[in-house]
C-alpha positions in Angstrom: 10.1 27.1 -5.4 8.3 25.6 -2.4 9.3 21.9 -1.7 6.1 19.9 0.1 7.3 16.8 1.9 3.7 15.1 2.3 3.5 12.4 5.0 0.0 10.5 5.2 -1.5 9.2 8.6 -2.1 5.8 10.2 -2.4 2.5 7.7 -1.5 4.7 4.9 1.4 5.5 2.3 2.8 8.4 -0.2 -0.1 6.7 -2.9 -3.0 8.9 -0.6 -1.5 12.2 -1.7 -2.0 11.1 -5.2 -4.2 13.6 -6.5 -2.7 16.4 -4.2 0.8 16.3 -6.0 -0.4 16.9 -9.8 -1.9 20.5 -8.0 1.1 21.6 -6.3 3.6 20.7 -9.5 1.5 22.3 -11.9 2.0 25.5 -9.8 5.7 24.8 -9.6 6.4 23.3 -6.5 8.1 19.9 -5.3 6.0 17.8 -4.0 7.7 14.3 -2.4 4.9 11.7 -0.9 6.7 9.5 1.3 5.8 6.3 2.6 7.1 5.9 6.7 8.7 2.9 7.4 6.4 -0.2 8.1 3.7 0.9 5.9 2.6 0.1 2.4 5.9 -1.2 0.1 7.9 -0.8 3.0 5.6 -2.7 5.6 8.6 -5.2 5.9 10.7 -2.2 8.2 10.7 -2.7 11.4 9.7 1.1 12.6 8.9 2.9 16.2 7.7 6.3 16.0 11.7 7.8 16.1 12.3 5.7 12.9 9.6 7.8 11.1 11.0 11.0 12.7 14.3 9.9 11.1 12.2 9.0 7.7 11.5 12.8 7.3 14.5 13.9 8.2 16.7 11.7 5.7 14.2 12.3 2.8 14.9 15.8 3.0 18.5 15.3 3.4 18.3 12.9 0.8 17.3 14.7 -1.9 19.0 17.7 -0.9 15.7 20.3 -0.3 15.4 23.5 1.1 12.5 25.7 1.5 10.6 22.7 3.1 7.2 22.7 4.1 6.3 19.4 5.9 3.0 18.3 5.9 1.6 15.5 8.5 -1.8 14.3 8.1 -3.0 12.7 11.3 -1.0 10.2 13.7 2.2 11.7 11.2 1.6 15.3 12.6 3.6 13.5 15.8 7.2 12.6 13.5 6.5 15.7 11.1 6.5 18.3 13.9 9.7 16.6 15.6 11.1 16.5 12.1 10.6 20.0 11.3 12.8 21.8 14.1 15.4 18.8 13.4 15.6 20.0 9.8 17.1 23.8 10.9 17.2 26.5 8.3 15.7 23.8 5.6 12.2 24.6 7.1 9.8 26.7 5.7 6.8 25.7 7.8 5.1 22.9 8.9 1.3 22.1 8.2 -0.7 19.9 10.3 -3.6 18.6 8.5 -6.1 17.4 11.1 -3.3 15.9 13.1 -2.2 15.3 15.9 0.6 17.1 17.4 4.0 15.7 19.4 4.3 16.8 22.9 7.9 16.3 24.3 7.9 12.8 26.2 4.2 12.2 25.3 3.1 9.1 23.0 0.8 9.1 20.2 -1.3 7.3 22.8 -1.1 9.6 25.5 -3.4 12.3 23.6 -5.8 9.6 22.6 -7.5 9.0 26.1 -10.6 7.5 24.9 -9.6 5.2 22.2 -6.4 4.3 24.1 -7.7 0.7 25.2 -9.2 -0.5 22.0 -5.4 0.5 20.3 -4.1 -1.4 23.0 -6.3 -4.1 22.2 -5.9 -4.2 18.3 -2.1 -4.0 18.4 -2.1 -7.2 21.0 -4.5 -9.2 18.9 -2.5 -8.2 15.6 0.8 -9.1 16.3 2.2 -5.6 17.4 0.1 -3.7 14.4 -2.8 -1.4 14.5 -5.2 -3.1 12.3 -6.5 -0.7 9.6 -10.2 0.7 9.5 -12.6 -1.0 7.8 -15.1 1.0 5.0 -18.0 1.8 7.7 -15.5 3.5 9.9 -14.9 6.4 7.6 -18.9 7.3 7.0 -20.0 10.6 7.7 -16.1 11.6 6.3 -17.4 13.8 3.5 -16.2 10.7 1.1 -17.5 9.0 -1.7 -17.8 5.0 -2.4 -15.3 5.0 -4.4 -13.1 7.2 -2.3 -13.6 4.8 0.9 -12.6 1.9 -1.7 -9.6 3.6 -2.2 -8.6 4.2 1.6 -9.3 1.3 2.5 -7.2 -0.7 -0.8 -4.1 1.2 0.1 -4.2 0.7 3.8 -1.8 -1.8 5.9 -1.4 -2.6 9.7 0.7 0.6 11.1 3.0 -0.6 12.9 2.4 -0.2 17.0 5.6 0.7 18.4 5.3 4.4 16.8 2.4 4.7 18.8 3.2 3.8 22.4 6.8 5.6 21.9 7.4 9.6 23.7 8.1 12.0 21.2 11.1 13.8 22.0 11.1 17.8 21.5 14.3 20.7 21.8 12.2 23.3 22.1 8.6 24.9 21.9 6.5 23.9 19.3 4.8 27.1 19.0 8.1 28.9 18.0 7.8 27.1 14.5 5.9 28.3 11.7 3.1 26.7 11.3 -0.9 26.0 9.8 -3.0 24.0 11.4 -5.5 22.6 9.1 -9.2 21.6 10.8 -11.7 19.4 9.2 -14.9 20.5 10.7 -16.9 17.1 10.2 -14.3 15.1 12.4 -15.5 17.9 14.9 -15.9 21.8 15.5 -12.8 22.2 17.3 -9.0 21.4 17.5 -7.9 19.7 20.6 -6.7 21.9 24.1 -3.2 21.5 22.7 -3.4 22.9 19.2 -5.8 25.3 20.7 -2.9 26.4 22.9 -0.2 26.1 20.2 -2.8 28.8 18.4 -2.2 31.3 20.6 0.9 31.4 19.2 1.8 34.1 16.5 4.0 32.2 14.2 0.9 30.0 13.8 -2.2 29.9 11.1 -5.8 28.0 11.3 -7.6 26.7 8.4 -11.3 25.4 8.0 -12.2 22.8 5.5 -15.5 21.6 5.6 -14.9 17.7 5.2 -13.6 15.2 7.2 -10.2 13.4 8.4 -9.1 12.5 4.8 -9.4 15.8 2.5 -6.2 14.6 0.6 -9.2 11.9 -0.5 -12.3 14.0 -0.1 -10.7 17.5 -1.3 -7.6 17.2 -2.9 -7.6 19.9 -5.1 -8.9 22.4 -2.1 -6.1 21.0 0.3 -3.4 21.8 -2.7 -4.7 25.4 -2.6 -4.4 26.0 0.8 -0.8 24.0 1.2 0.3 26.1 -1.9 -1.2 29.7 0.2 0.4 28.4 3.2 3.3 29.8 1.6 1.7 32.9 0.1 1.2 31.8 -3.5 -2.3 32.4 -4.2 
């Protein structure tokens, strides 16, 4: 059995991956949502982006898993990837869903050139907090009305300090096993690093043809690609 450690992106908490988990258990996996620290019903934490690396890392120690596969949906793609080689022989693989990925000494902002200075912006005008989307942001995302409601409901300030902080990395992160999920309508193409971690043999791309939020969008199509990641068809 296949344990999924499912880690949702900026603003949001374990409640996105809601319709995801029912899939995977009904095929006999573990699935664990977890909430990172600062977010949702633990917004209270004070987090930078090390505390979520070490939110990962205890859950799975925690509960006491093995054959992980950590999944990290956006901004989270940047703790789950320095999670997974901090985990050892626990790891199974890692799957980035439309994320971002850490780059030793690099921030969350470092990758993000363009948007960089309205970040900036939003976490100095909201008291060190990203301040969540709003529902017109996340048009032309391949999601329903009711969908957006739902984003936008569970969403909370995400705490800034996990994105201005360098990830820290041991070694390569093309020497992990890994599949890189792509949403085509947040664009055609992964960015020049995950382009070059592709080169790498021990890693896998996936297409889905919606946008940023398939745990919202396509849940049941996300569960059957996490679930092949691992060879069960």
């Amino acid at each position: 059995m296949t344990e999924f450690v499912l880690v949702a992106g900026a603003w949001l908490g374990s409640s996105a991956w809601d319709e995801v988990v029912p899939e995977l258990r009904a095929a006999g996996h573990g699935a664990h949502p977890l909430t990172l620290s600062g977010l949702a019903d633990k917004r209270q934490v004070t987090a930078g982006q090390q505390t979520h690396v070490q939110d990962i890392v205890g859950e799975v120690e925690r509960l006491g898993l093995r054959e992980v596969v950590l999944v990290g949906h956006s901004y989270s793609g940047i703790p789950v990837g320095q999670a997974a080689e901090r985990i050892g022989d626990r790891l199974a693989r890692v799957v980035f869903v439309d994320s971002n990925v850490p780059v030793d000494g690099e921030s969350f902002l470092s990758g993000w050139p363009e948007g960089r200075a309205a970040v900036e912006a939003s976490i100095a005008e909201h008291g060190g907090f990203w301040a969540p989307l709003t529902a017109a942001d996340y048009e032309g995302q391949g999601l329903t009305d009711a969908q957006i409601e739902r984003i936008v409901a569970g969403s909370t300030p995400h705490p800034g300090a996990t994105l201005t902080e360098p990830a820290v990395l041991t070694r390569p992160l093309g020497e992990l096993p890994a599949t890189y999920v792509k949403c085509l309508l947040d664009g055609a193409e992964p960015s020049a690093e995950v382009a070059e971690l592709l080169k790498s043999e021990r890693w896998r791309l996936v297409e889905m043809d919606t946008g940023h939020w398939p745990m919202f969008s396509r849940p049941r199509e996300l569960a059957r690609i996490l679930r092949r990641s691992v060879g069960d068809t």
